[in-house]
Backbone as ProteinMPNN parsed JSONL, in Angstrom:
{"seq_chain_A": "XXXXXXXXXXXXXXXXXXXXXXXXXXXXXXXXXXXXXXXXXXXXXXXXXXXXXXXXXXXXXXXXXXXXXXXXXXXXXXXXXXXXXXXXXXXXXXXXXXXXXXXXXXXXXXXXXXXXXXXXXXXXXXXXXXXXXXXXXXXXXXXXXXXXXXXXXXXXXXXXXXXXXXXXXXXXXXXXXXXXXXXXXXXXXXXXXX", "coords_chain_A": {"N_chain_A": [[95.012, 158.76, 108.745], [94.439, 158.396, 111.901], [92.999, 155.91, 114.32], [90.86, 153.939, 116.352], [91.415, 151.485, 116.577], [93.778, 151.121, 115.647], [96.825, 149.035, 114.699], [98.97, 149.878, 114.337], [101.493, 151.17, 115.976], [102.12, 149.097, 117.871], [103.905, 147.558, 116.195], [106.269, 148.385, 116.811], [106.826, 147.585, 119.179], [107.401, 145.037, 119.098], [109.84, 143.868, 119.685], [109.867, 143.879, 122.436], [107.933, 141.9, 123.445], [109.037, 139.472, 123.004], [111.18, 139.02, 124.237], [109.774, 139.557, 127.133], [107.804, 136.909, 126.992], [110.397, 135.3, 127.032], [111.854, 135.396, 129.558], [109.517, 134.849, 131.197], [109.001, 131.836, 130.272], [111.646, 131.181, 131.148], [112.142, 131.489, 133.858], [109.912, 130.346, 134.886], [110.444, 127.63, 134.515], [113.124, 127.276, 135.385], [112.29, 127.911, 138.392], [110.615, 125.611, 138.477], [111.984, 123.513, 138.105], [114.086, 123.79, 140.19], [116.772, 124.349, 139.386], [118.522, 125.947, 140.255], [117.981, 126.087, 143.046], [116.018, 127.43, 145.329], [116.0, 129.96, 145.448], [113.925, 133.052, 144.617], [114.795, 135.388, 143.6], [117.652, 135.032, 143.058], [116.804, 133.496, 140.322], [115.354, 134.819, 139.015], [116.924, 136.774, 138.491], [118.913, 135.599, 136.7], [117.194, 134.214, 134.17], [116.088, 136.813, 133.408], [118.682, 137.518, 132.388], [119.133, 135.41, 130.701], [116.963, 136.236, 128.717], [117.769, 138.895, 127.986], [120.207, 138.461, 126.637], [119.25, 136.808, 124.442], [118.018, 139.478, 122.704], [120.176, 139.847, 121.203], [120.222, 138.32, 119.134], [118.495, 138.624, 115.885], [117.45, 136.485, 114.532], [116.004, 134.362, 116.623], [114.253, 136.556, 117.933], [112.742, 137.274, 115.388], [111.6, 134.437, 114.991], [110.186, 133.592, 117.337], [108.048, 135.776, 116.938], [106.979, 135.081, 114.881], [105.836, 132.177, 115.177], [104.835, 132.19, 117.958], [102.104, 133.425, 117.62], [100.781, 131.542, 116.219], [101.171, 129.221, 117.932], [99.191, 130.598, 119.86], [96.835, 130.648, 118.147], [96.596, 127.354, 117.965], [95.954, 126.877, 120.435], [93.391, 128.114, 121.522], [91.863, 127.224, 119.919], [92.219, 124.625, 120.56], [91.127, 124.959, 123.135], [88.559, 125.54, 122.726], [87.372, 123.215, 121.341], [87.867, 121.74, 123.421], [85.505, 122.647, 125.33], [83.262, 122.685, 123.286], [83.353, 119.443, 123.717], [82.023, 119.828, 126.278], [79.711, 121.015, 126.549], [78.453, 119.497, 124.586], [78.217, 117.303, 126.509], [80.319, 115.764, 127.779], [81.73, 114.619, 130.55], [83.527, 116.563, 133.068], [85.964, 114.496, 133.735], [85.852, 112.925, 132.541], [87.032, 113.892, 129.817], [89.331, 114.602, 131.192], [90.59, 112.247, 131.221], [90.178, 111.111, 128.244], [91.836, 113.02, 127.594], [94.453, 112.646, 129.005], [94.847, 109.782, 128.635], [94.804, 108.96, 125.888], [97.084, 107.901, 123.559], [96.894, 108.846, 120.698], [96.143, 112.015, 121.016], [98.184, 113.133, 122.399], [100.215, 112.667, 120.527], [99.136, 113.937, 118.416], [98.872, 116.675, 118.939], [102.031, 116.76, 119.808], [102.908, 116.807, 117.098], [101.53, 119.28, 115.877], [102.654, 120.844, 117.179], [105.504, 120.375, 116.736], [105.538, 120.986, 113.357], [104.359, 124.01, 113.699], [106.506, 124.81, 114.687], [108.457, 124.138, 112.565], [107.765, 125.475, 110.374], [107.729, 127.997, 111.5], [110.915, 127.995, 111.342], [111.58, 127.63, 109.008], [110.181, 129.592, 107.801], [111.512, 131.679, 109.191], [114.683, 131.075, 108.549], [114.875, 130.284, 106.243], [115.473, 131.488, 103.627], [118.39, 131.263, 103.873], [119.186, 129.218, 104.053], [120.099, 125.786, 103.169], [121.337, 123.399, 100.136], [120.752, 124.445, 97.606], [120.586, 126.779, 97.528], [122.756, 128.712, 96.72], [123.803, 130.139, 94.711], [121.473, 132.796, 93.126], [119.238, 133.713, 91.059], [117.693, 136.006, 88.969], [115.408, 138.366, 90.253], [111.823, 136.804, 89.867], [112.915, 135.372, 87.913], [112.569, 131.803, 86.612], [113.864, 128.813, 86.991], [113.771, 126.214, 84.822], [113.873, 123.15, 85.11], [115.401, 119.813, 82.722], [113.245, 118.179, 82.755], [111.078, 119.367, 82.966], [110.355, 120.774, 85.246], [109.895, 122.793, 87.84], [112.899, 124.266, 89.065], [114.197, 124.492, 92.33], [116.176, 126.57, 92.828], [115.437, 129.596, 92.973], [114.995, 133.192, 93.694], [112.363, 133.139, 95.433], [111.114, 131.808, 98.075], [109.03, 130.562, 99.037], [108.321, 129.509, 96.62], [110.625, 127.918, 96.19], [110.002, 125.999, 98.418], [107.133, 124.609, 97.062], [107.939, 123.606, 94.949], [109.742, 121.914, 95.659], [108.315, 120.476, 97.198], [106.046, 119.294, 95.399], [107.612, 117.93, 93.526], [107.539, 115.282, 91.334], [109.192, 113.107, 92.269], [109.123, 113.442, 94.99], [106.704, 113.226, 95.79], [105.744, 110.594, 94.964], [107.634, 109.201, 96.863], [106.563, 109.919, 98.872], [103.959, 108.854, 98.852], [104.751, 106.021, 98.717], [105.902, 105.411, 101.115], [103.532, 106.401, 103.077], [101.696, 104.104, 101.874], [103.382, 102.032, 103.086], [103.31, 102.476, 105.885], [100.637, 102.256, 106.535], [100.247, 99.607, 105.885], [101.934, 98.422, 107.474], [100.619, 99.334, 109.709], [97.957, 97.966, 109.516], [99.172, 95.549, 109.826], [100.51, 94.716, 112.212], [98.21, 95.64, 114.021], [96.358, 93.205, 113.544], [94.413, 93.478, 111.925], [94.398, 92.959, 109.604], [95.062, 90.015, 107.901], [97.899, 87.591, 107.367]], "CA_chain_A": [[94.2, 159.117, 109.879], [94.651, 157.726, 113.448], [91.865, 155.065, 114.661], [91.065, 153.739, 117.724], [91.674, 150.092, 116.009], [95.406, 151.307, 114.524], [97.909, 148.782, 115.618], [100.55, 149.731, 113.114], [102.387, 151.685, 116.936], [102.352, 147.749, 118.074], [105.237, 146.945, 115.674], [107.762, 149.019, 117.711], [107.097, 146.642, 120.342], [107.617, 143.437, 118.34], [111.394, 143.08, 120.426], [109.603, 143.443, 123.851], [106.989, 140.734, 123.885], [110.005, 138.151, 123.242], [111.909, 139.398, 125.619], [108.938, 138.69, 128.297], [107.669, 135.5, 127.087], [111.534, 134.462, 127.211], [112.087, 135.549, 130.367], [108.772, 134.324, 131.707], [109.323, 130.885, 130.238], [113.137, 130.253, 131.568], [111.627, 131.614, 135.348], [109.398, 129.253, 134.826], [111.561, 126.562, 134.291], [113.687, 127.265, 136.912], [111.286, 127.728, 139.501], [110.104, 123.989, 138.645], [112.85, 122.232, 138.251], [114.768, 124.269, 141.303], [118.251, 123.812, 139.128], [119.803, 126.717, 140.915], [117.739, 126.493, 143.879], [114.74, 127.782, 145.401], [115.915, 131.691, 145.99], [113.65, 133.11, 143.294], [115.175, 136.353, 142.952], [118.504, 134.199, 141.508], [115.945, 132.363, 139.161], [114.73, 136.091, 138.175], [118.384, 137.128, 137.388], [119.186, 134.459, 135.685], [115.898, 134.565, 133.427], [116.39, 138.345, 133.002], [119.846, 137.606, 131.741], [119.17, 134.677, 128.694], [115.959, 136.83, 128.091], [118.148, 139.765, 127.575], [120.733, 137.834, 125.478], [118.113, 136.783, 123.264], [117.777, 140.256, 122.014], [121.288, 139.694, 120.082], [120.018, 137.508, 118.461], [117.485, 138.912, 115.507], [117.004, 135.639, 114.391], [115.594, 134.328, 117.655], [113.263, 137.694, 118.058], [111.678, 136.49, 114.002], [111.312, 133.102, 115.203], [109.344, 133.885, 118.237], [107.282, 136.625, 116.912], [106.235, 134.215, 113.984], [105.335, 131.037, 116.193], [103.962, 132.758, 119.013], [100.698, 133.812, 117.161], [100.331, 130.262, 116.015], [100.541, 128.257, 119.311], [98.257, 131.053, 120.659], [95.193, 130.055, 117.482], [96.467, 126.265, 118.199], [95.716, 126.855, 121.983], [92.697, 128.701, 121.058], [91.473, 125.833, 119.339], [91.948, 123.227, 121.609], [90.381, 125.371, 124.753], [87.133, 125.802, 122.281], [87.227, 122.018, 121.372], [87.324, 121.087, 124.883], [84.438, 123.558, 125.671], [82.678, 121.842, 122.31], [82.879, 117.937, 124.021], [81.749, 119.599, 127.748], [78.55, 121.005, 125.885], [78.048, 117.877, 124.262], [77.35, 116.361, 127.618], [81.154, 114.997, 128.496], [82.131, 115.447, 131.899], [85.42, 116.926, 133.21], [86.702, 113.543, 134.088], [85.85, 112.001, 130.763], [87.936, 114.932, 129.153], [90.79, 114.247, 131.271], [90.862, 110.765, 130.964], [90.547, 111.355, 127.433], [93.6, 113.527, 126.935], [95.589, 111.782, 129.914], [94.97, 108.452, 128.173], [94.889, 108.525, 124.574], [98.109, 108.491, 122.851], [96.813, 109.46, 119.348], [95.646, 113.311, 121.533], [99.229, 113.818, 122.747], [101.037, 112.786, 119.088], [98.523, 114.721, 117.664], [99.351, 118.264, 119.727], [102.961, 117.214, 119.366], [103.101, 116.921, 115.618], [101.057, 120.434, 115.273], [103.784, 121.746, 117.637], [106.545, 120.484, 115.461], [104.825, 121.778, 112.678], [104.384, 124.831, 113.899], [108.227, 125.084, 114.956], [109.245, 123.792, 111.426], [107.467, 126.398, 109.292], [108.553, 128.956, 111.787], [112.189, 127.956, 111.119], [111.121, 127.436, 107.339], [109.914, 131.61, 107.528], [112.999, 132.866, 109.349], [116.198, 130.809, 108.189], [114.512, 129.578, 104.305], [116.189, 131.293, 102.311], [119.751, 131.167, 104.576], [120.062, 127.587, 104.784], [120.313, 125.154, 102.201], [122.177, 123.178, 99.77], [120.622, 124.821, 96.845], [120.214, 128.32, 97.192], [124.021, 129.262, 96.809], [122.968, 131.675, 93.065], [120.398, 132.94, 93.122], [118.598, 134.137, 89.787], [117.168, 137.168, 89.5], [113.626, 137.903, 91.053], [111.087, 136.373, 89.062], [113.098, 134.444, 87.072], [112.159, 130.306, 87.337], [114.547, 128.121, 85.769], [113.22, 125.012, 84.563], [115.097, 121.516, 84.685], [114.951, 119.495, 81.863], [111.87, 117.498, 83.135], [109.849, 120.515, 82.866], [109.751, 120.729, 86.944], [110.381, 123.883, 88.791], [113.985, 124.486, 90.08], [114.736, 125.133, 93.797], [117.332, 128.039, 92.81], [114.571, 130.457, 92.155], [114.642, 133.647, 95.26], [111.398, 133.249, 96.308], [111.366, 130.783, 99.446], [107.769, 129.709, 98.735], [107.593, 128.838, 95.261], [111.041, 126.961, 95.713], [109.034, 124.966, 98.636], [105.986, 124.181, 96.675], [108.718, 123.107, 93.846], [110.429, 120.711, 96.565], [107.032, 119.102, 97.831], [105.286, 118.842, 94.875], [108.225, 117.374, 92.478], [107.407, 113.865, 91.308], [109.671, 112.075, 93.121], [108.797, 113.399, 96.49], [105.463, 112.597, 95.898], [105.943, 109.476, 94.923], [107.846, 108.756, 98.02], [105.249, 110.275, 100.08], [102.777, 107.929, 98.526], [105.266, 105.05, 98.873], [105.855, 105.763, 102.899], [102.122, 106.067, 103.29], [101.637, 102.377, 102.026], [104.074, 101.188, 104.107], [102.808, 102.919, 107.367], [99.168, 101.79, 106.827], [100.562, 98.277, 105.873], [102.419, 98.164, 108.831], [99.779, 99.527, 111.15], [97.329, 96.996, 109.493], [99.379, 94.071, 110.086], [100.294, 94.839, 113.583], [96.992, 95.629, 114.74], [95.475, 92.49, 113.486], [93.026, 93.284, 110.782], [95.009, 92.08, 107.948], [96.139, 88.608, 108.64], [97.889, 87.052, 106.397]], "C_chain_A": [[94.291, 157.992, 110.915], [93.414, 157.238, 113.985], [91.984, 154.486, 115.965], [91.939, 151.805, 117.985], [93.335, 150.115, 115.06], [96.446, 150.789, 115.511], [99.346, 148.937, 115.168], [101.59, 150.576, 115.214], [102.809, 150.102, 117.258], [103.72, 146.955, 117.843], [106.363, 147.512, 115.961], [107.817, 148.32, 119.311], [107.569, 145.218, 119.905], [109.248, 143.012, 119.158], [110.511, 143.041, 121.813], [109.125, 142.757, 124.257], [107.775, 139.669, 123.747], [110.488, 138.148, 124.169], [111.0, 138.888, 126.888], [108.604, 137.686, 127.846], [109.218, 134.829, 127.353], [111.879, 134.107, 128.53], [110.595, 134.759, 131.463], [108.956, 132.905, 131.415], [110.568, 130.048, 131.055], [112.671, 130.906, 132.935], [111.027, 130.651, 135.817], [109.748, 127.851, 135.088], [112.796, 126.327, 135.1], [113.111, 127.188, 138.193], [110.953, 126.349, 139.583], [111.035, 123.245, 139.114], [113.916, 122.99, 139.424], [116.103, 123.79, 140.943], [119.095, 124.557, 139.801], [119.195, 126.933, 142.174], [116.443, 126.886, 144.094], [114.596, 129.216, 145.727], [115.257, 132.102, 144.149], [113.852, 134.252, 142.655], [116.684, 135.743, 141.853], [117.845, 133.697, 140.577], [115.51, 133.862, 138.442], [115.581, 136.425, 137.097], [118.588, 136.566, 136.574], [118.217, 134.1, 134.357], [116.329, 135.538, 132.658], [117.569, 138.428, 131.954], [119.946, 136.988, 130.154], [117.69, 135.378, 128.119], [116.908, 138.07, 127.027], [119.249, 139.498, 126.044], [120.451, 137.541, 124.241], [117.591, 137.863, 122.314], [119.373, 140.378, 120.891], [121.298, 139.227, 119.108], [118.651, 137.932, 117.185], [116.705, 137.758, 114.992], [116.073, 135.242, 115.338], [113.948, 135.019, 117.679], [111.898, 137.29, 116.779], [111.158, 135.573, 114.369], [109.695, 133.556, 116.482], [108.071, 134.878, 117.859], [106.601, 136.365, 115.485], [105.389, 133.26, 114.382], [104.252, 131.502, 117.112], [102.266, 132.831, 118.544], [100.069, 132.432, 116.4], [100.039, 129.61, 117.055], [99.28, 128.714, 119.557], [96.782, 130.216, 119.645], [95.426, 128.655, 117.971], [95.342, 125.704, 119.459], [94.164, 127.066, 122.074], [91.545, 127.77, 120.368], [90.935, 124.64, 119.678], [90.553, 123.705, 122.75], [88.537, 125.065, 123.449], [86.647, 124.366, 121.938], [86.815, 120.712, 122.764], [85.774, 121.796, 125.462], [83.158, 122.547, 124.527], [82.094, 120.625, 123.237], [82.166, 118.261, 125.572], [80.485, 120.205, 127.565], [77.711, 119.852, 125.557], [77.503, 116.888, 125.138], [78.994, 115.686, 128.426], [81.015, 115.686, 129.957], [83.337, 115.943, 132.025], [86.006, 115.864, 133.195], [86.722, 112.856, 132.63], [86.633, 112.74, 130.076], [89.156, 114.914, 129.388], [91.472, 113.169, 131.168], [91.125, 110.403, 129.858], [91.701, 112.008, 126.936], [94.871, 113.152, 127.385], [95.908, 109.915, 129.049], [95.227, 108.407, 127.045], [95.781, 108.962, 124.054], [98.11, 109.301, 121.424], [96.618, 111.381, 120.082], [97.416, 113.668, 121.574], [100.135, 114.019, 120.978], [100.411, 113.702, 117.998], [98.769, 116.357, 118.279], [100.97, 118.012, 119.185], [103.627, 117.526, 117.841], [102.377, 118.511, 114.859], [102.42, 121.536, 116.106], [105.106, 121.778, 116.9], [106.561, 121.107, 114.359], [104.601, 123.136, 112.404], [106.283, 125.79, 113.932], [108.825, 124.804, 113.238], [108.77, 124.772, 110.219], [107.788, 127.644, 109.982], [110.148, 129.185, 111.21], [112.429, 128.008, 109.28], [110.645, 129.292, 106.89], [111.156, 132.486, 107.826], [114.05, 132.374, 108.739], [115.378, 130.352, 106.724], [115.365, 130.033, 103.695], [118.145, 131.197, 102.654], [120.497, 130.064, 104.881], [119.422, 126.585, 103.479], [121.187, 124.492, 100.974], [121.731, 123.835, 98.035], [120.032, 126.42, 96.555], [121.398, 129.251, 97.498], [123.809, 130.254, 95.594], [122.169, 131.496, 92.89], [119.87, 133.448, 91.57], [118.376, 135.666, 89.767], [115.946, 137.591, 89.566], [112.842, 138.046, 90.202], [111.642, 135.679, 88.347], [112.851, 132.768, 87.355], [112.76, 129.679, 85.984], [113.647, 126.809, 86.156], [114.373, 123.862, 84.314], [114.536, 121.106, 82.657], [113.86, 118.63, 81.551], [110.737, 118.54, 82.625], [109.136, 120.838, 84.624], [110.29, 122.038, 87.127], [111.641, 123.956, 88.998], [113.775, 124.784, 91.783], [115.684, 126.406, 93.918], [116.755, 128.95, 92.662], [115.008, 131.726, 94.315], [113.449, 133.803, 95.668], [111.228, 131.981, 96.997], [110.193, 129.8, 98.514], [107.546, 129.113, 97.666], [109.32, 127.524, 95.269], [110.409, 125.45, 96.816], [107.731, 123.846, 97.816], [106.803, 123.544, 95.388], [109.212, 121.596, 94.384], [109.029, 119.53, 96.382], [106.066, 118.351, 96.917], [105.711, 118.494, 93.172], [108.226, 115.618, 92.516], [107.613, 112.942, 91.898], [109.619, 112.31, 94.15], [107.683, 113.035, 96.483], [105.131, 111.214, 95.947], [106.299, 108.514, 96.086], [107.086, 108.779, 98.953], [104.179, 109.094, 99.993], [103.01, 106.532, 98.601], [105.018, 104.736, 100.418], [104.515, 105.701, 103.082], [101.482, 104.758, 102.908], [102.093, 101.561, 102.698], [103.63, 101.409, 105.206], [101.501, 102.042, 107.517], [99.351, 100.351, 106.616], [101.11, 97.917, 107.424], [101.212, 97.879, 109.735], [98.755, 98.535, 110.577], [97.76, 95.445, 109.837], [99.766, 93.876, 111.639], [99.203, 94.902, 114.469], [96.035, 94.283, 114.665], [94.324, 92.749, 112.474], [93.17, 93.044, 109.786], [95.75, 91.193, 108.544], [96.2, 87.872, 107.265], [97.903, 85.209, 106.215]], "O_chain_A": [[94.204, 156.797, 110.634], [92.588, 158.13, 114.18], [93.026, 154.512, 116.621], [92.572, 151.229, 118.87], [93.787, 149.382, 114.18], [96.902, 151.33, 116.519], [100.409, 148.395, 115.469], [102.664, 149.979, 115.293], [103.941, 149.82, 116.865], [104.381, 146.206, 118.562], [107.417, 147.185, 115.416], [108.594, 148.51, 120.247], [108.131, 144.449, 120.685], [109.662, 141.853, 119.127], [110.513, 141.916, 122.314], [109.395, 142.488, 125.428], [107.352, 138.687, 124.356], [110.304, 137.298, 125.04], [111.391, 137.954, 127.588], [109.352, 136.907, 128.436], [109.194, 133.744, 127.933], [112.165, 132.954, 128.855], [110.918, 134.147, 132.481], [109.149, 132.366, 132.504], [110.591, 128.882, 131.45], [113.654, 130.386, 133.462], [111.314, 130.067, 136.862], [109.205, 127.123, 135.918], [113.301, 125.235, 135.361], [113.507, 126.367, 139.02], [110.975, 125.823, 140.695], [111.069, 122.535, 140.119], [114.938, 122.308, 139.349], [116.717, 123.036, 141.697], [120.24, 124.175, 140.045], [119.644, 127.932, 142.736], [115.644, 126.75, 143.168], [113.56, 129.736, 146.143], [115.69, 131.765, 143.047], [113.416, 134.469, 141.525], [116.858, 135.854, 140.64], [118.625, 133.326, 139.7], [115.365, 133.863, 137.22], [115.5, 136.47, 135.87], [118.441, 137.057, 135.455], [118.867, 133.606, 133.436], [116.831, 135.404, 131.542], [117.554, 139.135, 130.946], [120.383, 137.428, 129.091], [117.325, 134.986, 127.01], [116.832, 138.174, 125.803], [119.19, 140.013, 124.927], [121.063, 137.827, 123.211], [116.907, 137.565, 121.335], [119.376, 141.067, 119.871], [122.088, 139.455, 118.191], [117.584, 137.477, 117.599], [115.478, 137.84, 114.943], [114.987, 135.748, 115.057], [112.873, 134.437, 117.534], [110.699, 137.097, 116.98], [109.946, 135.619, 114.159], [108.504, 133.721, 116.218], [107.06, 134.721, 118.543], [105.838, 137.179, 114.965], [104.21, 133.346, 114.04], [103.052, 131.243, 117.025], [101.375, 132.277, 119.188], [98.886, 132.406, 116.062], [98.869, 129.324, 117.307], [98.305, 127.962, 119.577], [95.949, 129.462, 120.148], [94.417, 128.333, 118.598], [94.488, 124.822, 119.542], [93.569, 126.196, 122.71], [90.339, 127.933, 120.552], [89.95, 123.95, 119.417], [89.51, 123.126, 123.053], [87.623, 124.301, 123.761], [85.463, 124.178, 122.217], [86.145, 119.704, 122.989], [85.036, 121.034, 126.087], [82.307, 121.821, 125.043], [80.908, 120.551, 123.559], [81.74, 117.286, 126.191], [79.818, 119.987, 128.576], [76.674, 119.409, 126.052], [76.708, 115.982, 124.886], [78.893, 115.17, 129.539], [80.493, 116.723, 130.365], [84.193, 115.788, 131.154], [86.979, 116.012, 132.455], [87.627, 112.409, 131.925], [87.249, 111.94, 129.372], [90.052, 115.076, 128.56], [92.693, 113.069, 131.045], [92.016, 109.563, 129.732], [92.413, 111.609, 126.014], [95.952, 113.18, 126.796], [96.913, 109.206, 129.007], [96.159, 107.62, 126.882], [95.82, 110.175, 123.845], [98.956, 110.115, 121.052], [97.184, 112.127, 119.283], [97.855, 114.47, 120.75], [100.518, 115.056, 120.436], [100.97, 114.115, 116.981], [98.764, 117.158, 117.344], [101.382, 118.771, 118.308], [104.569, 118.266, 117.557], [102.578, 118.855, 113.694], [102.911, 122.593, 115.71], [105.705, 122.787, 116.526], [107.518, 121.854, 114.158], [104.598, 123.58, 111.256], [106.844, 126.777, 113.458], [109.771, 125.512, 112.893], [109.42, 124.796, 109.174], [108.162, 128.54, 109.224], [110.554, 130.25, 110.746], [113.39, 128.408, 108.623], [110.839, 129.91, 105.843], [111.666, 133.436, 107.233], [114.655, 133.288, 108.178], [116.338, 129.76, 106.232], [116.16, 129.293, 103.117], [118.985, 131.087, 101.761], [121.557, 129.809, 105.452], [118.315, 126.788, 102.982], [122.052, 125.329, 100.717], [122.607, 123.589, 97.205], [119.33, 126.941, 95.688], [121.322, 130.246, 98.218], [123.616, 131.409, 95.974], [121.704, 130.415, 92.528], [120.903, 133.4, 90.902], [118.922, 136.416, 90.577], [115.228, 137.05, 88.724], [112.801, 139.11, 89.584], [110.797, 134.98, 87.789], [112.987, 132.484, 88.545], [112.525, 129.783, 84.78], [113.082, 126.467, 87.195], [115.36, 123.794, 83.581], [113.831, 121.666, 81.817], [113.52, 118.333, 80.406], [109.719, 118.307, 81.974], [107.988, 121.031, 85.024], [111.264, 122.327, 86.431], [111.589, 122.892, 89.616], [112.852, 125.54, 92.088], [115.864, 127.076, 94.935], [117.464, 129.705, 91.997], [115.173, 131.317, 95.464], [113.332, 134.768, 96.424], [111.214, 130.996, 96.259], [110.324, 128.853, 97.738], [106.687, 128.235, 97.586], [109.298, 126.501, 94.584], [110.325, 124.292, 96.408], [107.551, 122.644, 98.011], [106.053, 122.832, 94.721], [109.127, 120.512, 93.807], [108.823, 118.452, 95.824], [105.447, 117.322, 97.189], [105.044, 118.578, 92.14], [108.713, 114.884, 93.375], [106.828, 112.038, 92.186], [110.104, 111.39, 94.809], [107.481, 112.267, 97.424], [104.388, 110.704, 96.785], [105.714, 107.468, 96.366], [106.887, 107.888, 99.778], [103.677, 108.535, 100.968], [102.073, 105.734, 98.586], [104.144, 103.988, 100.856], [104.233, 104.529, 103.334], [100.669, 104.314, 103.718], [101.556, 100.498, 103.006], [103.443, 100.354, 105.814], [101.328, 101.257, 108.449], [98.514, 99.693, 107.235], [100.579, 97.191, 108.265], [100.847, 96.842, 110.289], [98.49, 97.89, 111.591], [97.033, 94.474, 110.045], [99.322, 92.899, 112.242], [99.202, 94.316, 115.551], [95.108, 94.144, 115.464], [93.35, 91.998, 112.431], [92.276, 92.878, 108.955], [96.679, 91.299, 109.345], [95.337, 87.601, 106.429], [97.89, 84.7, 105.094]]}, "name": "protein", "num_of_chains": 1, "seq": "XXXXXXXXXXXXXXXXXXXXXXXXXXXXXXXXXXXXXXXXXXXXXXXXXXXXXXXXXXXXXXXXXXXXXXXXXXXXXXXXXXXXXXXXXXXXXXXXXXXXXXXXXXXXXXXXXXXXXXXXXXXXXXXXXXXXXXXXXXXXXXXXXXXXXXXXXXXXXXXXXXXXXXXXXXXXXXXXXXXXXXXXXXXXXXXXXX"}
């Protein structure tokens, strides 16, 4: 039965909303940086054209229509966070001064944007790229090393991730690298002197 809330029609659009954000982005981007000029019907064409291209690509189309709905909660996020500190009593200027000035704000957006981009690319190309997912098993099967750890050869993406990240010796490293960082940043900053 047909609802007023039924977006299952939606997913026969899933190629066209790339297509315009693509095309709206590289307009964009031309228009600024005026690489071919300031006629903005050439900046349209030209748009129109690697938008259209982009539909050759199904990869591409996955990527975008994975990501996309992330930035937007990221974005989503932020705007309500900023709304949060201008409640609170900040002012506008204190808000921009705050995000214009403080480098931890920007490394912190760009590392959720990376982030974002790297588990996109981690959803569409996972199981297509790698040096260990040349035979595959067969689904459900999970070979075991002789450690008693997980394999990576298994076909489900996710469980050979959670095999990767949470095999001894990456951890280990992780927990190594994280001593060193906070060592670092303590001895540079001055609060550990030796």
């Amino acid at each position: 039965m047909a609802t007023f809330l039924d977006l299952g029609l939606l997913q026969y659009f899933n190629v066209i909303f790339p297509v315009i954000l693509i095309w709206a982005l590289l307009f964009a981007i031309l228009q600024k940086t005026k690489i071919l000029g300031e006629n903005m019907s050439l900046n349209a064409v030209v748009s129109m054209a690697g938008a259209l291209m982009a539909l050759l690509s199904p990869t591409i189309i996955q990527l975008i229509n994975f990501v996309v709905p992330w930035f937007v909660v990221a974005f989503i996020f932020l705007i309500l966070l900023l709304l949060l500190y201008r409640v609170l009593g900040a002012s506008e200027k204190d808000v921009t001064s705050m995000i214009m000035g403080d480098k931890t704000i920007k490394w912190g957006i760009l590392a959720v944007a990376v982030l974002i981009l790297a588990a996109g690319f981690g959803q569409v190309l996972g199981q297509s790229i790698g040096p260990y997912l040349g035979g595959e098993p067969v689904d459900g099967e999970v070979i075991v090393t002789e450690g008693g750890t997980p394999s990576v050869a298994t076909s489900d993406f996710q469980q050979n991730i959670m095999a990767i990240i949470f095999h001894p010796k990456v951890v280990g490293l992780v927990v190594l690298f994280g001593v060193a960082i906070f060592a670092v940043i303590l001895l540079s900053s001055g609060l550990l002197k030796w």
